[in-house]
C-alpha positions in Angstrom: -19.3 13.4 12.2 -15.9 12.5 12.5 -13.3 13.6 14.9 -11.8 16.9 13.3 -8.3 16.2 14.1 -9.3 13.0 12.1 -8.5 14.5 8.9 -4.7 14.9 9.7 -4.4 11.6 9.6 -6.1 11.4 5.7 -2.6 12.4 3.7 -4.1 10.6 0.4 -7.2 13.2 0.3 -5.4 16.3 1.2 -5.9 17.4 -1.6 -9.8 17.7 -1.5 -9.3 19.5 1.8 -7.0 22.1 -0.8 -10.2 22.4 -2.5 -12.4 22.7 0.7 -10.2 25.5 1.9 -10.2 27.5 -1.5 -14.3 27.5 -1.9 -14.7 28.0 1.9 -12.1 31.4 0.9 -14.4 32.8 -2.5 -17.8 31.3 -1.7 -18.5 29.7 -5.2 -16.8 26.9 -7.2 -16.2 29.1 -10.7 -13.6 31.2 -8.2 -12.5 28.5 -6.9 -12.1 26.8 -10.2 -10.0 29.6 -11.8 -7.8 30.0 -8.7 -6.5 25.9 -8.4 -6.5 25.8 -12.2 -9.2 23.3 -13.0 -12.7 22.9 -14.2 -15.4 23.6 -12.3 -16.8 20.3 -12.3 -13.8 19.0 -10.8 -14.4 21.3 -8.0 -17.8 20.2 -7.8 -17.3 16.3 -7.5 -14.1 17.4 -4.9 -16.8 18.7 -2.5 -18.9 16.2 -2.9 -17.0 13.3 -2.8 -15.1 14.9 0.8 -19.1 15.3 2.2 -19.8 11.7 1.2 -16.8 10.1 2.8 -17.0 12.5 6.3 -20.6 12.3 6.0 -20.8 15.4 6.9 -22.8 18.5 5.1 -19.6 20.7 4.9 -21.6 23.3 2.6 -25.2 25.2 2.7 -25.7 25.9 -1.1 -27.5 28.9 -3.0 -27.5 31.1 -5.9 -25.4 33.3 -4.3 -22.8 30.4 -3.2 -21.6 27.9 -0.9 -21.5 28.9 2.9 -19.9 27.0 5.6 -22.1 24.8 7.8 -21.4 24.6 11.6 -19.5 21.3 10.7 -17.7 23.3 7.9 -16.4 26.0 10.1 -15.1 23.2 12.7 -13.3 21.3 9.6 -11.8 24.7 8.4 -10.4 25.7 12.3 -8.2 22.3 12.0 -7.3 22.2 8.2 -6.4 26.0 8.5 -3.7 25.3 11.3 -2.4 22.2 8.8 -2.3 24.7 6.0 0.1 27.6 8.2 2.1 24.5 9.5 2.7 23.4 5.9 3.9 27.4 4.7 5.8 28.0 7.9 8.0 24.5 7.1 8.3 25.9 3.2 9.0 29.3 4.3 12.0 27.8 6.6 13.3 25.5 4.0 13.2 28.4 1.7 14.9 31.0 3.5 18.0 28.1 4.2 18.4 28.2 0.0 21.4 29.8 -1.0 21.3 29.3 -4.8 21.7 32.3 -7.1 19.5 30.5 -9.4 15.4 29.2 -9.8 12.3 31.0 -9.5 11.5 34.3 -7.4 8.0 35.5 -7.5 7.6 39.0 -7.0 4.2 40.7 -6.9 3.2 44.3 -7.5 0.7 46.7 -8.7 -0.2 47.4 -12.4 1.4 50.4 -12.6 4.6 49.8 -10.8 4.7 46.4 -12.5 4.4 47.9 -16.1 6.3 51.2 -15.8 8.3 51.2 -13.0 9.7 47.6 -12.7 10.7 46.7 -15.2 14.1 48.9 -16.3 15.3 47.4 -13.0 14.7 43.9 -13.7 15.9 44.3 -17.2 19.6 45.4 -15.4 19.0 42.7 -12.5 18.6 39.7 -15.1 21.9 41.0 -16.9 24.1 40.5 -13.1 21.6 37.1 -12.3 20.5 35.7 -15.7 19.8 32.0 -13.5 17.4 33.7 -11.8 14.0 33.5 -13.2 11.6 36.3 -12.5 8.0 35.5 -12.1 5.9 38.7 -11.9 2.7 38.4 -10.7 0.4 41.5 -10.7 -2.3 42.0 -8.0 -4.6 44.6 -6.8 -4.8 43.3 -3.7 -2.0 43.0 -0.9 0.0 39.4 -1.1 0.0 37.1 1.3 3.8 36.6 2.1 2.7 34.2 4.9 0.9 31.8 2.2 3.6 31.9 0.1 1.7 34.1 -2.6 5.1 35.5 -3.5 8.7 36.0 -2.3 8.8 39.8 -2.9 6.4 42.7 -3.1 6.7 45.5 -4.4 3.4 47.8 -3.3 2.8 51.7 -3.4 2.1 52.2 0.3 3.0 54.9 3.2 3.8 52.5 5.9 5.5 49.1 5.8 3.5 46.3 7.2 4.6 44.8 10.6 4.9 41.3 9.8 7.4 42.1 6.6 10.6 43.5 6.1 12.3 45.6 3.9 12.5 49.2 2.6 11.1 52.1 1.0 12.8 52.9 -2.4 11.6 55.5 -4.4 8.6 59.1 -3.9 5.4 58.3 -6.1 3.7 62.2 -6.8 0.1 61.5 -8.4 -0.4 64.2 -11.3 -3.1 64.7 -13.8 -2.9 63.9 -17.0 -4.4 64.5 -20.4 -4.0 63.9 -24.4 -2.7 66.4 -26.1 -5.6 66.2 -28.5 -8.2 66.2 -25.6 -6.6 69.5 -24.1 -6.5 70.7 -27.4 -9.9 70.5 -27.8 -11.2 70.9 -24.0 -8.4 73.2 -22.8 -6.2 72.5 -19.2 -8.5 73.6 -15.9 -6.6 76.5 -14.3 -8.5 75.5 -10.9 -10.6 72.9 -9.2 -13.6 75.3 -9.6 -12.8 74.3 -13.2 -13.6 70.4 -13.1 -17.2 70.9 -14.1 -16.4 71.5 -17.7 -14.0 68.2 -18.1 -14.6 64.9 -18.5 -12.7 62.4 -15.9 -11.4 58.8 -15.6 -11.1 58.4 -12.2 -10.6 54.4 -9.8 -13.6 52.5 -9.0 -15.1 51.5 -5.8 -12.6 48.8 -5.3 -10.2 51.6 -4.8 -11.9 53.5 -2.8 -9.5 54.0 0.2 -6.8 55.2 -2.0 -6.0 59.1 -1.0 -5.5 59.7 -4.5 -9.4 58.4 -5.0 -10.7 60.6 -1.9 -9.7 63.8 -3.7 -11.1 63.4 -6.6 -14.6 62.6 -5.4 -13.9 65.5 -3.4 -13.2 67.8 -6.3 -14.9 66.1 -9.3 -18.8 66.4 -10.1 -20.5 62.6 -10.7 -22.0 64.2 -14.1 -17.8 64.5 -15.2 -17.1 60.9 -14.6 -16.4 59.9 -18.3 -15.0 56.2 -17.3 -13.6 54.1 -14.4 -11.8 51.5 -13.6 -10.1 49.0 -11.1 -6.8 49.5 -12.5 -5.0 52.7 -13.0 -2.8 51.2 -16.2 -6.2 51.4 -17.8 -7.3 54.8 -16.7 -4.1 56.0 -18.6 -5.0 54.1 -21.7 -8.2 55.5 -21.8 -6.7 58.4 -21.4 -4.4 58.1 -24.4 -7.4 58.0 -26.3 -8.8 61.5 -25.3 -11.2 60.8 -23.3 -10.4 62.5 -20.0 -8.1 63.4 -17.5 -7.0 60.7 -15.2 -4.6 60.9 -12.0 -1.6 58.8 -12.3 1.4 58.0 -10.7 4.4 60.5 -12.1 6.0 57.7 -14.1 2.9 56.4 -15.5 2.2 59.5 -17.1 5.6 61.0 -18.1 6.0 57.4 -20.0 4.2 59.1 -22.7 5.3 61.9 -24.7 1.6 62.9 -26.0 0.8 63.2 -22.3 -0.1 66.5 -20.6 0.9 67.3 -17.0 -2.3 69.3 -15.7 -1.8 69.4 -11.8 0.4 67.9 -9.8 -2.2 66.5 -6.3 -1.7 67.1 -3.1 1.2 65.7 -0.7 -1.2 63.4 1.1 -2.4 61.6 -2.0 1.6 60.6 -2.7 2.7 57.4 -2.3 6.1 55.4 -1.8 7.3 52.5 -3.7 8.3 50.0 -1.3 10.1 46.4 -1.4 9.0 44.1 1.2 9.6 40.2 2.1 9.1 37.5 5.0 10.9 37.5 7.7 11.6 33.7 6.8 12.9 34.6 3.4 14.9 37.4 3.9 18.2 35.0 3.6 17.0 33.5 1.1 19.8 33.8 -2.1 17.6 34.7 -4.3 15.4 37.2 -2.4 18.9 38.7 -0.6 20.2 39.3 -3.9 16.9 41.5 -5.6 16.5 43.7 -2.5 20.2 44.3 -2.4 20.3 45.3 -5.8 17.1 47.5 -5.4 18.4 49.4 -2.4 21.1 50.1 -4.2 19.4 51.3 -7.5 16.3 52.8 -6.5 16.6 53.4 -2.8 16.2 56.4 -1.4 
């Protein structure tokens, strides 16, 4: 096999150690495929064409994916510390630009991104109409350090330690209802009461969520009516009566057929925070969003 440090001297193929990186990441080309914006063919001849020239097996394959090879892992070690070199530079040249105008990617959840968000970046693009907002929702947390995004915006109780910024506004989780479904199934008074409902309640995916914890604390398995990995669609299915769901305060008060049930406990409440890379904090852009944030929804 060759040297690994020999591949930082290959700058006409880095880009097929791009596509090494991203299936050594998901385990499976159709992932892989989706997330570099290509076929997955093209991900396929990638792979093979970088095993053919490093003679190297890079991959073990299976019907349950691709898994790195001893030879793999080594290759991954040296094109991983390439890869944070390259961000670290862009992060750096980033935070140095001072133009009010150009992209800024902000990520968030599905909830704060469709009914919290955007009011504010409605008034924001009135003060900075150069500035073009690129919202990108996620479930999962952002990688600031990858360059994923410039901002996030999560619903979290703590701020990370490698990101700055600040907590901006009180999320209370309450449960909601149709009118028509409480007309027809009545409001529980108590907990004890859950066992004649039917409930929408997150999936496994969100399963350390506090919020998540109660209610398979308090609700039966035989009441689960529906569930998903995304709390936006736990209030659309319940707009169309088919359960109580827990949702963030402004979620369900954005609807005037709602019903406020119960409001949860303090420990299942969250905070909306606004977070960015140390690198980036100077960045025009990036200054001039959190600024205007603090000073509309901060607390």
């Amino acid at each position: 096999m060759q040297n690994k440090f020999a591949i930082m001297q290959d700058r006409a193929d880095w880009d097929s150690y791009l596509y090494f990186l991203k299936v050594a990441k998901t385990g499976n080309l159709s992932s892989s495929a989706r997330e570099l914006g290509v076929n997955h063919s093209t991900v396929y001849r990638r792979i093979n064409s970088l095993e053919e020239r490093l003679q190297v097996r890079l991959f073990e394959r299976s019907r349950k994916g691709y898994t790195l090879t001893e030879a793999g892992e080594e290759i991954l070690s040296s094109v991983g510390m390439i890869e944070d070199q390259i961000f670290e530079i862009q992060r750096k040249l980033l935070g140095k630009d001072f133009r009010l105008s150009g992209n800024l990617k902000i990520s968030t959840t599905d909830t704060i991104g469709y009914y919290w968000l955007p009011p504010y970046i409605k008034a924001f693009k009135e003060q900075y109409p150069e500035i073009l907002i690129d919202l990108d929702i996620q479930i999962r947390f952002t990688n600031l350090t990858k360059r994923e995004a410039d901002i996030v915006v999560p619903a979290v109780n703590m701020q990370p330690d490698f990101m700055v910024g600040r907590k901006l506004s009180r999320i209370f989780f309450r449960l909601y209802a149709s009118w028509r479904y409480v007309e027809k199934h009545g409001i529980p008074a108590t907990t004890e009461e859950f066992s004649s409902h039917h409930f929408l309640v997150p999936n496994e995916s969100l399963a350390t969520l506090s919020v998540s914890q109660w209610l398979n604390k308090y609700v039966p398995v035989h009441c689960v009516a529906a569930a998903s990995d995304k709390l936006s669609t736990l209030f659309k299915f319940a707009q169309q009566d088919l359960g109580i769901a827990a949702l963030p305060h402004y979620v369900g008060q954005s609807d005037e057929n709602m019903v406020e049930i119960l409001e949860l406990p303090e420990d299942c409440h969250r905070y909306v925070w606004i977070l960015t890379h140390p690198d980036l904090r100077n960045t025009a852009r990036v200054r001039a969003f959190m600024q205007f944030m603090y000073q509309r929804a901060g607390q």
